[in-house]
N, C-alpha and C positions, 0 to 999 in steps of 0.2 A: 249245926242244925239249920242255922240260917240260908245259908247257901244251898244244903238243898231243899229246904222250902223255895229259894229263888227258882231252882232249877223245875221244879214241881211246877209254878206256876208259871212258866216260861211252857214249858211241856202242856198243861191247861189249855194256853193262848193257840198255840201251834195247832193241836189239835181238834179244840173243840170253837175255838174265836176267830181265827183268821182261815179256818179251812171251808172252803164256802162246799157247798152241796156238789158242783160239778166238779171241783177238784178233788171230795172223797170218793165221788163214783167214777169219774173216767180216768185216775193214776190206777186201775185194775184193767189191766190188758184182755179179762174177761165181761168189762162192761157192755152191756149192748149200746153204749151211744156210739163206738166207734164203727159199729155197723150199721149206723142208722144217720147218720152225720155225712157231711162232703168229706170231701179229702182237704182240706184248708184245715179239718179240725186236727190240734195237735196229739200225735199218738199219745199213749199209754205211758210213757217213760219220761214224757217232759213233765206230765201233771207231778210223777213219783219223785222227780228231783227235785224239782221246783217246791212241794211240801216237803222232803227232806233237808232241802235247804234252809226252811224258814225254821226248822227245829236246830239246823247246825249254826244258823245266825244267833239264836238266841243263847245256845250255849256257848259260844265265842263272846258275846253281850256282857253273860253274867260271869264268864270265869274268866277273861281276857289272854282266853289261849284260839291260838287259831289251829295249833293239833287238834284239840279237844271239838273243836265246831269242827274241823275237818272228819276227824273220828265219828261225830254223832249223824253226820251229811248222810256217811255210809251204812253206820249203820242201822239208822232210822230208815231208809231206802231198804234193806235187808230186810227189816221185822216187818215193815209194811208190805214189802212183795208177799211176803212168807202170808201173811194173812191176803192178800188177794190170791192167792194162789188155792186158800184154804186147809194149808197146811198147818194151822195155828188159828183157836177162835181170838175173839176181842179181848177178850182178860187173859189170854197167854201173852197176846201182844202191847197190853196194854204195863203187863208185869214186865216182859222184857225191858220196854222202856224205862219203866220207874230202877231197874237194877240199872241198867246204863248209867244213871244219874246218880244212881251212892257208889257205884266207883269212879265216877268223875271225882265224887265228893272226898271220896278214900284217894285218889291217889294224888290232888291236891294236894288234903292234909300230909301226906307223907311225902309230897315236896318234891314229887316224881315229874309236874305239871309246871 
């Protein structure tokens, strides 16, 4: 249970502490700043990896696997396009997430990781 309360509050940090305002609204390829910006501003995709990343650093952090921070890179980039897309509101994507993290936790324990 420990571990994924770590993971929880790793997930916390990612998404609600280090994700500053311009990085929740312009990793959506539907934001209006990139129509509204130079072209110097970075698209759509670098904000999405760059937040994907910092949820796959953390989960590499806490479980000291680099598959696992590799796994979560991608598929934290997935849930989150999935909701700028609109295809998933906040608490579907918010739920995805949190499963991510108790099968991190599951296949740990089973020694799979």
């Amino acid at each position: 249970m420990g571990l994924f309360f770590q993971f929880l509050i790793g997930h916390a940090l990612g998404d609600y502490v280090f994700q500053r305002e311009v990085m929740a609204t312009a990793k959506s390829r539907h934001a209006e700043i990139h129509s509204t910006t130079s072209k110097g501003f970075p698209g759509w995709y670098y904000w999405l990896i760059s937040h994907a990343l910092v949820h796959g650093g953390a989960v590499f952090i806490i479980s000291g696997s680099l598959m696992l921070g590799i796994i979560e890179t991608l598929l934290h980039s997935l849930i989150d396009f999935s909701k700028c897309e609109h295809w998933i509101n906040l608490h579907v994507d918010q739920l995805l997430h949190l499963l991510c993290k108790a099968v991190y936790v599951w296949a740990i324990y089973r020694g799979w990781v």
